[in-house]
Each structure stands twice: as C-alpha cells, then as structure tokens.
C-alpha positions as CSV (number, residue, x, y, z in Angstrom):
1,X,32.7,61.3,53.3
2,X,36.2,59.8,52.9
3,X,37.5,63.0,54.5
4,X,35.3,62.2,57.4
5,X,37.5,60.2,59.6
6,X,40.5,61.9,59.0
7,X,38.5,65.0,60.7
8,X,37.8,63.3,63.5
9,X,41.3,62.0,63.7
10,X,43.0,65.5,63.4
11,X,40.2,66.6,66.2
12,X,41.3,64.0,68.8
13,X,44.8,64.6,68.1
14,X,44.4,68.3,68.6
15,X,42.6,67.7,71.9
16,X,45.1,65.3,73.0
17,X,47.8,68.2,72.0
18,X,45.9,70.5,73.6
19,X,45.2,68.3,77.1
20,X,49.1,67.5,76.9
21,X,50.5,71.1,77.1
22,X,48.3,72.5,79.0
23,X,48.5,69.8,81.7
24,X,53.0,70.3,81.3
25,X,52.4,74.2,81.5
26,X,50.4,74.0,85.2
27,X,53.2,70.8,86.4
28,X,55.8,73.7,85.4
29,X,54.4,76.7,86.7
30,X,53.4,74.8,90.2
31,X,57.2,73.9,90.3
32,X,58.1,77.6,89.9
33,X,55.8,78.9,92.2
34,X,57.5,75.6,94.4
35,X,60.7,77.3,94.1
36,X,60.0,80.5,94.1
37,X,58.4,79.5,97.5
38,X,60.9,77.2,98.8
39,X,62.0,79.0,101.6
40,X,57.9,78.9,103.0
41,X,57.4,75.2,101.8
42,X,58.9,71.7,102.6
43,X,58.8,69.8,99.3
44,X,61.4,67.3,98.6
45,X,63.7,67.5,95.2
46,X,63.0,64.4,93.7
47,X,59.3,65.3,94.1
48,X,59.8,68.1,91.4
49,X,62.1,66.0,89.4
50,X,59.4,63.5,89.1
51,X,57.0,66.4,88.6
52,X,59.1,68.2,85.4
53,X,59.9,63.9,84.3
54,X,55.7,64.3,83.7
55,X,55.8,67.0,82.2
56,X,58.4,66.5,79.5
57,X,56.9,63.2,79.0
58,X,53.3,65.4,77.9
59,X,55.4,67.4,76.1
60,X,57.0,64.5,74.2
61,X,53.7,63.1,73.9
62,X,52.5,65.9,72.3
63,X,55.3,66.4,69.7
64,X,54.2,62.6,69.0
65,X,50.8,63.3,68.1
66,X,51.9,66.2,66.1
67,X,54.6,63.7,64.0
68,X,51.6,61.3,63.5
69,X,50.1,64.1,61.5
70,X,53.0,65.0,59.2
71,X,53.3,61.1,58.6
C-alpha cells in the first residue's frame, strides 16, 4: 500500500509527459506545414514565434516532470 501513491504519482506525471509532447509535436508540425505553405497562406512571424515559445515551454515542462522523478 505504501507503494500506492507513488503509482499514481508516476501515472499523472507520465500523462502530463505524454499531454506535453504530443501537444509541442502538433504546435511544430502546424508551423512546418505554415512554412512549407507560406507562399499560399498569410500568417504573421511573430505568430509562429509565439507558437514554437509554446511549444518549448511543453517541452520544458515535460523535462520538468521527468526531473521530479529522478529527484
């Protein structure tokens, strides 16, 4: 039973992990396609600055959670 919490704990950091990433991997790929595209679409730079700022802040969230665990 002590283990208990500690489960639950690694769970809700892997699923905040998890949520992270995946969220900074579709921010990235919708600023490639962005780009890729940018000839066809009217999107301002410092819109996918602040887009790829999100991201890395996941990301950094992520390597956070992570750190907590090796704590």
């Amino acid at each position: 039973m002590n283990n208990e919490p500690k489960k639950i704990a690694l769970c809700e950091i892997k699923d905040s992990v998890d949520a992270n990433l995946t969220g900074a991997a579709a921010i990235i790929d919708c600023v490639r396609v962005i780009s890729e595209k940018s000839g066809e679409l009217v999107c301002r730079a410092d819109s996918l600055s602040l887009a790829l700022h999100h991201a890395l802040k996941m990301i950094d969230k992520s390597k956070a959670d992570v750190a907590s665990i090796e704590a």
